[in-house]
TORPA-4810 file (N, C-alpha, C, O; in nm, 3 decimals):
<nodes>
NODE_1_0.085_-0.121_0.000_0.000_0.000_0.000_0.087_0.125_0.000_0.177_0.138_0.083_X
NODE_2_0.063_0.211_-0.089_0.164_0.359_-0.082_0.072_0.416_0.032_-0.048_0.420_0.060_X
NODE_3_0.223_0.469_0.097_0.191_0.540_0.199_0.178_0.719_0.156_0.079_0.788_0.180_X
NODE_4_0.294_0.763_0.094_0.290_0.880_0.089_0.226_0.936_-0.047_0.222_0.863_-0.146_X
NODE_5_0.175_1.073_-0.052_0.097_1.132_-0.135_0.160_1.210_-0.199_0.226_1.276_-0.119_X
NODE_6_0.188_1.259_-0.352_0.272_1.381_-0.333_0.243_1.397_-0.485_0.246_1.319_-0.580_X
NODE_7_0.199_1.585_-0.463_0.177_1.657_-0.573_0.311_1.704_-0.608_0.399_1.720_-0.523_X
NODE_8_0.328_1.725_-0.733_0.450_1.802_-0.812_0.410_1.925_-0.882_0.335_1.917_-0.979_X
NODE_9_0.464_2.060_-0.832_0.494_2.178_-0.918_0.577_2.229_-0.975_0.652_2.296_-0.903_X
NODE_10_0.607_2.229_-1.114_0.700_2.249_-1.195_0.661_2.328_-1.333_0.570_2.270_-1.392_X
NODE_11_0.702_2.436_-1.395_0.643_2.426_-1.502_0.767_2.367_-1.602_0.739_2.340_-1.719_X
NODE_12_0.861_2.353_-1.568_0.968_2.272_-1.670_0.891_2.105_-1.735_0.876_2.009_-1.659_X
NODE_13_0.871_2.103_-1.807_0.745_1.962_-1.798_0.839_1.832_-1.855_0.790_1.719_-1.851_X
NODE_14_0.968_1.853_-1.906_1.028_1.756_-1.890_1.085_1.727_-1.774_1.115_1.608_-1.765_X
NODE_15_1.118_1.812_-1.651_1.144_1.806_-1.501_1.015_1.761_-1.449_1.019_1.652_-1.392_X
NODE_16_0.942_1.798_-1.452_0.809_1.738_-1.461_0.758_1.556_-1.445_0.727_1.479_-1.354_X
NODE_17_0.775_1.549_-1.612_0.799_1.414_-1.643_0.910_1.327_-1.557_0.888_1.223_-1.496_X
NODE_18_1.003_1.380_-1.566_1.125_1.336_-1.510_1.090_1.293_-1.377_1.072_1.171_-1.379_X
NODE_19_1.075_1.333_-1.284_1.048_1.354_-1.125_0.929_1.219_-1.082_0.930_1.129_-0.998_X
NODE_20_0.809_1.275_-1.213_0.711_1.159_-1.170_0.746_0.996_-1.193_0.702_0.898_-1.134_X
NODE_21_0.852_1.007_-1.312_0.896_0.847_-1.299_0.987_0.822_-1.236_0.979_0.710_-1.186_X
NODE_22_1.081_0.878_-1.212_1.171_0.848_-1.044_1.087_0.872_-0.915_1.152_0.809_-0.831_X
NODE_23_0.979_0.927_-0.850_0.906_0.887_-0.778_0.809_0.748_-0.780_0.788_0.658_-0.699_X
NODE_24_0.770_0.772_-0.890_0.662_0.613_-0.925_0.719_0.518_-0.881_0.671_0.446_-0.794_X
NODE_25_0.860_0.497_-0.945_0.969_0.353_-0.911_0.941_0.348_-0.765_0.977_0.233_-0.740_X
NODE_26_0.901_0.398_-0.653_0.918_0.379_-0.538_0.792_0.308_-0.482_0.703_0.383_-0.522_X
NODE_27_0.749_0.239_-0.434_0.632_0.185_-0.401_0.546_0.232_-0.291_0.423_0.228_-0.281_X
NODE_28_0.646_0.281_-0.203_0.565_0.362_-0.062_0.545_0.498_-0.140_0.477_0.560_-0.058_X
NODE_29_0.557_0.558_-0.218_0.503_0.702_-0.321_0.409_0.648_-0.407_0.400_0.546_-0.476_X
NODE_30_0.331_0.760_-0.377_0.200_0.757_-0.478_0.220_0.932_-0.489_0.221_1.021_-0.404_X
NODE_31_0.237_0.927_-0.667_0.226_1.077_-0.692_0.090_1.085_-0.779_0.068_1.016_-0.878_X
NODE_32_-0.010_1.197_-0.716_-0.120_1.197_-0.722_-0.185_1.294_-0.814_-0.300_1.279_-0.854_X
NODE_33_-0.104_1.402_-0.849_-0.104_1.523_-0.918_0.047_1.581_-0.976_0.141_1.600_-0.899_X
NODE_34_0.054_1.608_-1.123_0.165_1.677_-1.187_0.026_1.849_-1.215_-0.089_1.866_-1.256_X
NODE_35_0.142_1.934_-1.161_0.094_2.069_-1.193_0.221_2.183_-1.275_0.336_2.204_-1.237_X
NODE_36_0.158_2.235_-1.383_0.312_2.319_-1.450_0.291_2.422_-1.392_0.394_2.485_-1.370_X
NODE_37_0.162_2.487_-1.342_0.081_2.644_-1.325_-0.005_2.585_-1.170_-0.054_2.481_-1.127_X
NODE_38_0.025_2.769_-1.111_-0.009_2.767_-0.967_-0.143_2.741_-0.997_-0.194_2.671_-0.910_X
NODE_39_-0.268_2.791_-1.149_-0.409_2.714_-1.128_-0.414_2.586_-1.083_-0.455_2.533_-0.979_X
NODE_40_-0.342_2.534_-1.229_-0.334_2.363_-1.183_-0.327_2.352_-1.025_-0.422_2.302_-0.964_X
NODE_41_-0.194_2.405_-0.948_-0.154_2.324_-0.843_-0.326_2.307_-0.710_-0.376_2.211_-0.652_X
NODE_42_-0.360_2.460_-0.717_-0.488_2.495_-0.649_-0.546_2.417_-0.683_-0.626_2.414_-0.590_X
NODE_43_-0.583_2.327_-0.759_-0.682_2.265_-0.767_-0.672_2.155_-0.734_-0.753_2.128_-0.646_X
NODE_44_-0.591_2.050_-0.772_-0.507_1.961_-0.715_-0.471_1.912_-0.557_-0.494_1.804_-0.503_X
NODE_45_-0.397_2.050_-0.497_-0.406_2.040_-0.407_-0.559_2.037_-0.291_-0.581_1.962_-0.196_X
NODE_46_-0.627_2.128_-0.338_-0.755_2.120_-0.280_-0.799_2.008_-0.306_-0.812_1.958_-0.194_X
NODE_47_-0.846_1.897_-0.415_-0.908_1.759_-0.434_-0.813_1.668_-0.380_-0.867_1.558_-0.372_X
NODE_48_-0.721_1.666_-0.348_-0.610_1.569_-0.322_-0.578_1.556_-0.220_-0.563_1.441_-0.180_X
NODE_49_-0.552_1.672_-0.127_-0.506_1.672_0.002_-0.355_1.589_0.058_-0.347_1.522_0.161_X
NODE_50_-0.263_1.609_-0.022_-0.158_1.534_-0.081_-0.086_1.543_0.063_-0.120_1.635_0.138_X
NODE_51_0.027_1.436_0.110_0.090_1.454_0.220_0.228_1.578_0.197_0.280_1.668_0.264_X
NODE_52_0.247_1.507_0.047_0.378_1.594_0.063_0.343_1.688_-0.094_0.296_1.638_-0.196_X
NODE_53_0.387_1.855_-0.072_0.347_1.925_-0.230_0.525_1.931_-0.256_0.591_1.959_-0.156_X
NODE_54_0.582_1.912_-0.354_0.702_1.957_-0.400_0.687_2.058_-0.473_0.590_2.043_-0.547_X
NODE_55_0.729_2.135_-0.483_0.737_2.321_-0.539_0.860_2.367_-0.568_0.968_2.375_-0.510_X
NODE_56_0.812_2.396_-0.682_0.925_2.442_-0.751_0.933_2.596_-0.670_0.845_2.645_-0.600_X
NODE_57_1.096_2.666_-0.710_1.087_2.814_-0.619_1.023_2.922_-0.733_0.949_3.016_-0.701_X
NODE_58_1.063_2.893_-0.864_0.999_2.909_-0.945_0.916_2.889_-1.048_0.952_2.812_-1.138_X
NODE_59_0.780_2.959_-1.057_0.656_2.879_-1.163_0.626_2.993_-1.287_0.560_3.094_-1.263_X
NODE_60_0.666_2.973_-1.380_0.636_3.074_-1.476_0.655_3.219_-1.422_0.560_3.294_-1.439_X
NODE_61_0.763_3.267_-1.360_0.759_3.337_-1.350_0.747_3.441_-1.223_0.793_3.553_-1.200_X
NODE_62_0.659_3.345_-1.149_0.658_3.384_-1.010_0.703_3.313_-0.911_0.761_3.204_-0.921_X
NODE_63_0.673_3.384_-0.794_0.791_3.335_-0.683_0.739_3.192_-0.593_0.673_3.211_-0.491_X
NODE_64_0.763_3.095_-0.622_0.689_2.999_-0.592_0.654_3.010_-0.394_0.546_2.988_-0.337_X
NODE_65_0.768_3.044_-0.340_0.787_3.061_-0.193_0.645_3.148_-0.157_0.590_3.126_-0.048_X
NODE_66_0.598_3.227_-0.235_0.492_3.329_-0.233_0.363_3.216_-0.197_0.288_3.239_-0.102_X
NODE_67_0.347_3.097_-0.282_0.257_3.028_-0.308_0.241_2.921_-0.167_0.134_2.864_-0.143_X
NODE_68_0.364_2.905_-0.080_0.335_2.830_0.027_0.247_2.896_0.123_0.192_2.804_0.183_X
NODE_69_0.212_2.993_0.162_0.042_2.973_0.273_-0.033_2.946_0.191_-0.113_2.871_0.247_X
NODE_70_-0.069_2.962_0.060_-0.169_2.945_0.015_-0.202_2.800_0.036_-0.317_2.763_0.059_X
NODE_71_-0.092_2.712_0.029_-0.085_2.593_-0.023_-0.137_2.513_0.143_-0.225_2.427_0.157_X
NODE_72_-0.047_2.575_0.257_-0.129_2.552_0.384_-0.263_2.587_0.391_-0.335_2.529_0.471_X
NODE_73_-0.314_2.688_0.305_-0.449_2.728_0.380_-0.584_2.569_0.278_-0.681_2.499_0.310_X
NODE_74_-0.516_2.589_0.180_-0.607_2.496_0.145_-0.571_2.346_0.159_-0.655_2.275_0.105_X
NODE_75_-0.444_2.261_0.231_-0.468_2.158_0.280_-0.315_2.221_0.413_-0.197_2.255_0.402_X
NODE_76_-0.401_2.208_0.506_-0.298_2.208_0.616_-0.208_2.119_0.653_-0.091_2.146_0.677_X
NODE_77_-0.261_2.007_0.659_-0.160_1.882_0.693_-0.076_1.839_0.567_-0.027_1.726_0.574_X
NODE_78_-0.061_1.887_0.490_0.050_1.877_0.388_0.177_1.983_0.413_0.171_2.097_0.460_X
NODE_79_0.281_1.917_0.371_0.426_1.937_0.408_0.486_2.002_0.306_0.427_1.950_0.211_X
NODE_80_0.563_2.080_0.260_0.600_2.128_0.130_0.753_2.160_0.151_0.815_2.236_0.226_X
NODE_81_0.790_2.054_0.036_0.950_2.089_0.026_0.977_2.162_-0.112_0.901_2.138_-0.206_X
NODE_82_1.092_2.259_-0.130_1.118_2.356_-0.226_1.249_2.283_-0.283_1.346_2.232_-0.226_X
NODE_83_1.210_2.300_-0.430_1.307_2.273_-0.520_1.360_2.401_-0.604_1.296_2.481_-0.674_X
NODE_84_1.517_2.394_-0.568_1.554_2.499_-0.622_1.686_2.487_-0.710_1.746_2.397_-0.651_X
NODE_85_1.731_2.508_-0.769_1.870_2.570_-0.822_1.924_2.664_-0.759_2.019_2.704_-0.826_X
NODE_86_1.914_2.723_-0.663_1.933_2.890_-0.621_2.038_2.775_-0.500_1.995_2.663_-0.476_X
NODE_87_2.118_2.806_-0.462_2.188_2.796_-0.315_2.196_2.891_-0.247_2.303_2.909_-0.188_X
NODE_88_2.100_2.973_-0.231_2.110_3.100_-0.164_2.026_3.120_-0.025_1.903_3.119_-0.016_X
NODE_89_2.130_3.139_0.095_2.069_3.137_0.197_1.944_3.203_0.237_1.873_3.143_0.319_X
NODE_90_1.903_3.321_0.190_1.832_3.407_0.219_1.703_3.347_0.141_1.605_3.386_0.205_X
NODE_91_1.666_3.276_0.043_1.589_3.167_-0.010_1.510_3.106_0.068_1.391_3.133_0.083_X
NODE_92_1.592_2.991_0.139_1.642_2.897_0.228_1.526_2.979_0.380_1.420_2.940_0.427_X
NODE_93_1.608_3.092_0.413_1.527_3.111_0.572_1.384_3.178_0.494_1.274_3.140_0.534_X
NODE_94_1.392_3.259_0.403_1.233_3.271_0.362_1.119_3.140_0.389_1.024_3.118_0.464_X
NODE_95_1.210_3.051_0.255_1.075_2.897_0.261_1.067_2.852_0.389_0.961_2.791_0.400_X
NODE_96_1.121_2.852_0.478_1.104_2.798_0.630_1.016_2.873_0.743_0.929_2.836_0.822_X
NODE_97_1.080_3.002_0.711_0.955_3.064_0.774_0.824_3.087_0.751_0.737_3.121_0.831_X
NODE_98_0.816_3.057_0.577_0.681_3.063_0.583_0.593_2.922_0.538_0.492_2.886_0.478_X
NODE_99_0.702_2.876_0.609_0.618_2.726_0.645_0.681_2.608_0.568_0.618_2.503_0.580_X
NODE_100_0.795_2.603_0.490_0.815_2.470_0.411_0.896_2.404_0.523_0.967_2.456_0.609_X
NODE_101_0.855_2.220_0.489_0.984_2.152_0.560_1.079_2.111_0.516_1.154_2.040_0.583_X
NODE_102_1.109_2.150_0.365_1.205_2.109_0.305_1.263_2.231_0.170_1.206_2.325_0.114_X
NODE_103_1.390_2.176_0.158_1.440_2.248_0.062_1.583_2.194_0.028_1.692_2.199_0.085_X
NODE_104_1.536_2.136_-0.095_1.615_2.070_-0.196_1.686_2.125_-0.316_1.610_2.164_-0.404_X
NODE_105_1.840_2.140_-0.345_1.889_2.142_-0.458_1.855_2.102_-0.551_1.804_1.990_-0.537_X
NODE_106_1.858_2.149_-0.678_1.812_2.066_-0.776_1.944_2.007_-0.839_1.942_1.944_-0.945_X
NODE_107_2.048_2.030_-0.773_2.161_1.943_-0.852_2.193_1.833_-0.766_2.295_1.769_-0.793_X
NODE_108_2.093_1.784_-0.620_2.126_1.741_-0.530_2.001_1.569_-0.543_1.995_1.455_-0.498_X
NODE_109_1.930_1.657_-0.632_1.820_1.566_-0.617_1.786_1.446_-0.608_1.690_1.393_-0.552_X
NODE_110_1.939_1.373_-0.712_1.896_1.244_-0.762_1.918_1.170_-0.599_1.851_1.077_-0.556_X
NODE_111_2.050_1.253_-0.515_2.103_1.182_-0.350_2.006_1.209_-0.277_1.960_1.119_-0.206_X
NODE_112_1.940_1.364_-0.274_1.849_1.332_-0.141_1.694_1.387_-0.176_1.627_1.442_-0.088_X
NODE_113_1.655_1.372_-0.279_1.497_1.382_-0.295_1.455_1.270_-0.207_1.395_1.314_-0.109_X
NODE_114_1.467_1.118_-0.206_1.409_1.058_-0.192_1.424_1.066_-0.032_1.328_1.049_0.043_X
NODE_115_1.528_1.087_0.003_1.571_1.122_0.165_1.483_1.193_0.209_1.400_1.148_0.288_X
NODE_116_1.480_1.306_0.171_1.419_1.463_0.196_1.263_1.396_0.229_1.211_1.402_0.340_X
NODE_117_1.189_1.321_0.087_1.053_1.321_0.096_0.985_1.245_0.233_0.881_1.268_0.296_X
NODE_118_1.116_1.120_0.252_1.096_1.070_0.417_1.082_1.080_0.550_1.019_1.027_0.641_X
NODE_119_1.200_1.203_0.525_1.196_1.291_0.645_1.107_1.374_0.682_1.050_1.379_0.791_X
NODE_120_1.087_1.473_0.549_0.962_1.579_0.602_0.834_1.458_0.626_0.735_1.495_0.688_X
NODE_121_0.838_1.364_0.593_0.679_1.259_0.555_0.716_1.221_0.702_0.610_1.204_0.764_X
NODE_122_0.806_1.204_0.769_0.795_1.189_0.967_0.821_1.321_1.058_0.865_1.345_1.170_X
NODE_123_0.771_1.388_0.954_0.772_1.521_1.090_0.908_1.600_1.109_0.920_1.674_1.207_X
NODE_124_1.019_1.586_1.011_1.166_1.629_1.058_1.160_1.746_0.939_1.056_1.774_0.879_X
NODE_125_1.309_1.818_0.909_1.330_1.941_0.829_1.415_1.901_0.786_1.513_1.874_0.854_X
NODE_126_1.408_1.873_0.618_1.540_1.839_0.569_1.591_2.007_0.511_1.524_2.110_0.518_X
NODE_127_1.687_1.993_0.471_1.781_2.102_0.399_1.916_2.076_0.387_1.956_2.005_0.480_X
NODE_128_1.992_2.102_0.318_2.134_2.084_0.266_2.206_2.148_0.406_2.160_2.252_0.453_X
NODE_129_2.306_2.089_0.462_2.368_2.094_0.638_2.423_2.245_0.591_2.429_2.339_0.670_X
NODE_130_2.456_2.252_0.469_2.549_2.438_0.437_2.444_2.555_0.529_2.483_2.646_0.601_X
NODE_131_2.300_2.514_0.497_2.247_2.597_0.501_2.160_2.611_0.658_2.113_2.717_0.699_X
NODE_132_2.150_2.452_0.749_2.099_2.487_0.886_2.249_2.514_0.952_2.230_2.567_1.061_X
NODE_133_2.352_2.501_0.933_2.481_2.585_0.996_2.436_2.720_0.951_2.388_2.788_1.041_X
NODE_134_2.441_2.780_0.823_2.479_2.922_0.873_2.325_2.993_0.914_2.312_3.115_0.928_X
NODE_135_2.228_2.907_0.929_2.125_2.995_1.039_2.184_2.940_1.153_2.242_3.035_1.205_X
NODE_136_2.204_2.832_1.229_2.307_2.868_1.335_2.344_2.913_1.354_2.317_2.966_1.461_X
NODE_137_2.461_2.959_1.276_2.571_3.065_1.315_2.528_3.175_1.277_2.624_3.248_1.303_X
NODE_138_2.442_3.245_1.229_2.368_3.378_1.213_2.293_3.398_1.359_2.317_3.489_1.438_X
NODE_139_2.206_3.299_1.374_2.167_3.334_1.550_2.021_3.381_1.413_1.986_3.480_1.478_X
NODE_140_1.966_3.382_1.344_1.869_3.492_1.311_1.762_3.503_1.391_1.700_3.400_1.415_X
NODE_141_1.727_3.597_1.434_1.644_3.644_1.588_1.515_3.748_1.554_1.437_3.786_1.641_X
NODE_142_1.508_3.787_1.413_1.424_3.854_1.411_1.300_3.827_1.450_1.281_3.706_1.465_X
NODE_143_1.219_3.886_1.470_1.007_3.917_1.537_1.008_3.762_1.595_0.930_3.677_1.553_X
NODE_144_1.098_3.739_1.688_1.106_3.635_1.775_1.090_3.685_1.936_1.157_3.643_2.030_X
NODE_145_1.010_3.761_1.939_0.989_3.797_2.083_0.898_3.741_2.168_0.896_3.726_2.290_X
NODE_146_0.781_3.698_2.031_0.661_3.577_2.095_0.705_3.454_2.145_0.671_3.395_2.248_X
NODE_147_0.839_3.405_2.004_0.858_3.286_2.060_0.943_3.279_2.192_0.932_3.178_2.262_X
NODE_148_1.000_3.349_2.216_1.107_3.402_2.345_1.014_3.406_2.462_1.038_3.318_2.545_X
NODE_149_0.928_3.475_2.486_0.854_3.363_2.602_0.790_3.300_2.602_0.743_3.262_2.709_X
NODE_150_0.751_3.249_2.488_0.717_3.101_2.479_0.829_3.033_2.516_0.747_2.945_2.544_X
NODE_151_0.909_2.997_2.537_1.030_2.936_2.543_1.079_2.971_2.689_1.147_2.880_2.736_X
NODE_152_1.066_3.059_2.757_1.066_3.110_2.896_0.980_3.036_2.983_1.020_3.006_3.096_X
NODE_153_0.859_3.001_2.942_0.804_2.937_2.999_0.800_2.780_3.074_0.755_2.739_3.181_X
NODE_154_0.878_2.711_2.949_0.908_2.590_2.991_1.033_2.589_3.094_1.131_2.662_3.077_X
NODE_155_1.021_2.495_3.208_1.097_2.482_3.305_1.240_2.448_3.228_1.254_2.433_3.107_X
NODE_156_1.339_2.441_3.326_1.478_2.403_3.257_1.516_2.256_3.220_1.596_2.234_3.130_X
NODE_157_1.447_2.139_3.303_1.478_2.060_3.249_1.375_2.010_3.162_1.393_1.894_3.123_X
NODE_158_1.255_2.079_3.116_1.198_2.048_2.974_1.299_2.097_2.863_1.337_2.021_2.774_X
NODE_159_1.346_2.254_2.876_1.438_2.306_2.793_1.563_2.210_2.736_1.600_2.199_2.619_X
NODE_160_1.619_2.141_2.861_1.730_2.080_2.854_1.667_1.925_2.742_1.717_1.908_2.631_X
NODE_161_1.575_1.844_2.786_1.518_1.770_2.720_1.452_1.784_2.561_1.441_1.687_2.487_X
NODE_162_1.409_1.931_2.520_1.305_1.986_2.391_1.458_2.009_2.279_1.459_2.004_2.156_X
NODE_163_1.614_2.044_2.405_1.717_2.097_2.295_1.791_1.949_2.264_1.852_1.953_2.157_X
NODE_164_1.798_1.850_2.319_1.837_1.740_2.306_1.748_1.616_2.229_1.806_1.513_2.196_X
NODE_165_1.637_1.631_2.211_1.505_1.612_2.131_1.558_1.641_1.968_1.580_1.564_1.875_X
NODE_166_1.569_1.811_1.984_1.606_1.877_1.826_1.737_1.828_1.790_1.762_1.843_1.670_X
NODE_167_1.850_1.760_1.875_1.963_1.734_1.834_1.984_1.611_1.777_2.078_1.569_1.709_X
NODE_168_1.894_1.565_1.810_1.866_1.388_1.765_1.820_1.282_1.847_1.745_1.193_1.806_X
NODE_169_1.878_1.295_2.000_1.878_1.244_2.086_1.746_1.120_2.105_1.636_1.173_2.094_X
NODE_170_1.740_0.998_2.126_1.647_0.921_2.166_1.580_0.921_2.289_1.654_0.910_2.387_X
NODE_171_1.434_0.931_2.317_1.393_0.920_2.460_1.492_0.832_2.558_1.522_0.848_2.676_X
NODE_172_1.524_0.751_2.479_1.632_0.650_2.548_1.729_0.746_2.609_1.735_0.764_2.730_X
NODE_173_1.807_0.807_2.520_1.948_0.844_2.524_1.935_0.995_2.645_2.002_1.032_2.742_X
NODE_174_1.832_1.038_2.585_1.802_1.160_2.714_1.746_1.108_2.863_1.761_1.179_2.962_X
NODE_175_1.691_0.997_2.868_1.662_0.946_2.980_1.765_0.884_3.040_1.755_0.849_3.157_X
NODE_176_1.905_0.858_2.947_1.986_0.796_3.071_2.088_0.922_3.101_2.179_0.913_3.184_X
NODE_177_2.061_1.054_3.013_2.174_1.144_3.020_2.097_1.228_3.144_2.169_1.294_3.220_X
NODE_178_1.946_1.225_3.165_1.967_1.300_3.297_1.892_1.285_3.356_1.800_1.359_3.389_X
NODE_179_1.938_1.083_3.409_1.903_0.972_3.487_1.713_1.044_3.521_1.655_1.117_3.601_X
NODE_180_1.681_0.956_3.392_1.504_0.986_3.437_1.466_0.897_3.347_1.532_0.846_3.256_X
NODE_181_1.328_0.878_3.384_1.292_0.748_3.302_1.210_0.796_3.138_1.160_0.907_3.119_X
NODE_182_1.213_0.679_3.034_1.177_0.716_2.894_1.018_0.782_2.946_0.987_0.885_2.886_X
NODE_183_0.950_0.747_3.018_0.807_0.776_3.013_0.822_0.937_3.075_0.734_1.009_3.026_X
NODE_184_0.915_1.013_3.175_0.920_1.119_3.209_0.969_1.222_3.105_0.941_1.341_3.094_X
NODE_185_1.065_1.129_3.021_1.086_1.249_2.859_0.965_1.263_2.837_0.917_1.364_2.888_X
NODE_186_0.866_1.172_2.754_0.786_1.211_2.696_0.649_1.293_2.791_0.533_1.329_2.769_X
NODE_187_0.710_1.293_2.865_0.586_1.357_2.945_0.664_1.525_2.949_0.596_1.617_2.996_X
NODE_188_0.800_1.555_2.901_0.861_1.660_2.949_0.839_1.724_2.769_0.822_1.835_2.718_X
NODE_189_0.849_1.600_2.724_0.818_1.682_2.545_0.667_1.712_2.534_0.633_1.783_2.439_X
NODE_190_0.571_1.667_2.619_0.421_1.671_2.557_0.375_1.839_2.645_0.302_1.931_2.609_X
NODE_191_0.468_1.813_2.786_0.440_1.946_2.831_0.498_2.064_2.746_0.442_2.173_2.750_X
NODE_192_0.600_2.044_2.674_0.687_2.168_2.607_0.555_2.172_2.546_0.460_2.242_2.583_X
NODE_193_0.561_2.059_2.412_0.478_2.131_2.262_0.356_2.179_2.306_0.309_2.267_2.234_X
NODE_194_0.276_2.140_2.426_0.180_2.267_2.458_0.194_2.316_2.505_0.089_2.348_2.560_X
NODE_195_0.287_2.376_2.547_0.320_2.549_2.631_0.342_2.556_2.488_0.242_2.605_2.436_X
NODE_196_0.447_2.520_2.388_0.499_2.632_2.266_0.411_2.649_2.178_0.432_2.733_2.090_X
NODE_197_0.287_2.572_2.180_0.136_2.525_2.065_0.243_2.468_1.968_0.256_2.558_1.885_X
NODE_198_0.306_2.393_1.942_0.400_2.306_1.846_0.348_2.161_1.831_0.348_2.096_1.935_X
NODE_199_0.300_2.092_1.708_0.263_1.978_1.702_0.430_1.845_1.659_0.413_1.724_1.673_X
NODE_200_0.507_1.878_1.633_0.591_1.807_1.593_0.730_1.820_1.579_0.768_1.921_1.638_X
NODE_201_0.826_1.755_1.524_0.946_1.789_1.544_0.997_1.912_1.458_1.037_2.025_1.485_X
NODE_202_0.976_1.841_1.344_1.007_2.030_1.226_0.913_2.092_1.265_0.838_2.062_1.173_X
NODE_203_0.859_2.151_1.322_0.819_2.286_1.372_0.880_2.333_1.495_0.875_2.450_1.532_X
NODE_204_0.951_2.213_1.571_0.995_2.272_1.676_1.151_2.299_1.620_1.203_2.403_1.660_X
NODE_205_1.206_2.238_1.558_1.319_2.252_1.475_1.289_2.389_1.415_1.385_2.462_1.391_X
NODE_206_1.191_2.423_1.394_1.202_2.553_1.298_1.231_2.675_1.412_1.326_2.752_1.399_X
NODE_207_1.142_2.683_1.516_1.097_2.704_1.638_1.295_2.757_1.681_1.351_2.866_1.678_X
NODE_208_1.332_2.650_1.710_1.440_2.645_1.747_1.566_2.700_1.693_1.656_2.718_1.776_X
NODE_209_1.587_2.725_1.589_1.667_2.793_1.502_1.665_2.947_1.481_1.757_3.020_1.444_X
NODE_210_1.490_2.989_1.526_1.490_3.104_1.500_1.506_3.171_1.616_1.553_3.284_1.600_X
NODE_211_1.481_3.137_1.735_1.545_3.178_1.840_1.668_3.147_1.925_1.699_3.179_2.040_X
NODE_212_1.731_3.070_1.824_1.905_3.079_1.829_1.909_2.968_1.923_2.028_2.957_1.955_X
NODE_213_1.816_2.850_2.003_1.878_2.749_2.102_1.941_2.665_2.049_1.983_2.578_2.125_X
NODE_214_1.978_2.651_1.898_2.081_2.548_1.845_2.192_2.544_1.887_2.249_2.449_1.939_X
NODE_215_2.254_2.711_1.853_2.324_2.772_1.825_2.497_2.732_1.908_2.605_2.739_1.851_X
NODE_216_2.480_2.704_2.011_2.607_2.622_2.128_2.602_2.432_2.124_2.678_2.366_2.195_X
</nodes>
């Protein structure tokens, strides 16, 4: 049974073509919609309700990054990773903030499309490592004052547990690093994501980057 759903936006239509038969080959993918034009994709996306939208950064012309709330407002629980040619950081923190969980090279594609589509499809943030280092090391902090006490709020050893969570760490591995049991992590992660209103890991990953707790 395919598990995952996934619309394609492209107007290159041999990239297009291309994409849908290297996805097909996969058996847990079901690609459900090819779109060249943001009409197409609207529509698509609305009948489909696809898990994952791939988006191009550019569609005839316009700025595809423009097109991600839209793409939340009409199916929310879909995930949207950006395909680009551009390696440009400032790209990169746009699509994230306004909501993508992914963002893919297009010279990168053939190694980690299929990576990428797994990860965002369990809740994580893929992106090329060039580019979550230098928001690290930027600290970028802007109209992060909401999330800043949001983040105040949680006690220290939720903090200590929510930053070891985003690092990789296993309930396991945090429960023996600060001697507590696996059932008290998850009781220390369920209290964070509702103090922060956060449903999952890439959002708290996103969460986390923009108010610099990666960052050490």
């Amino acid at each position: 049974m395919k598990s995952i759903s996934i619309v394609i936006i492209d107007d290159h239509k041999i990239l297009l073509a291309g994409l849908h038969s290297l996805l097909s080959s996969y058996k847990e993918i079901d690609v459900v919609g090819l779109a060249s034009s943001i009409k197409d994709a609207i529509y698509m996306i609305k009948d489909k309700k696809p898990k994952i939208v791939l988006l191009d950064i550019s569609i005839n012309g316009e700025n595809g990054l423009n097109f991600i709330e839209q793409i939340k407002e009409l199916s929310p629980a879909s995930k949207i990773i950006i395909l680009t040619m551009y390696e440009d950081y400032e790209y990169f923190k746009e699509a994230i903030n306004k909501g993508a969980s992914g963002f893919v090279l297009k010279k990168s594609m053939d190694a980690d499309l299929i990576y990428a589509i797994k990860k965002v499809n369990s809740g994580e943030l893929f992106a090329e490592s060039q580019f979550i280092s230098q928001m690290i090391s930027n600290n970028d902090t802007q109209n992060v004052s909401v999330e800043k006490q949001l983040w105040d709020k949680l006690s220290d050893r939720e903090k200590e547990v929510m930053v070891g969570f985003a690092r990789g760490f296993t309930n396991r591995e945090l429960a023996f690093k600060y001697y507590i049991s696996e059932k008290t992590v998850s009781t220390y992660k369920t209290r964070a994501f509702e103090k922060l209103n956060i449903k999952n890991k890439s959002d708290f990953i996103k969460f986390a980057l923009k108010i610099g707790i990666l960052k050490n």
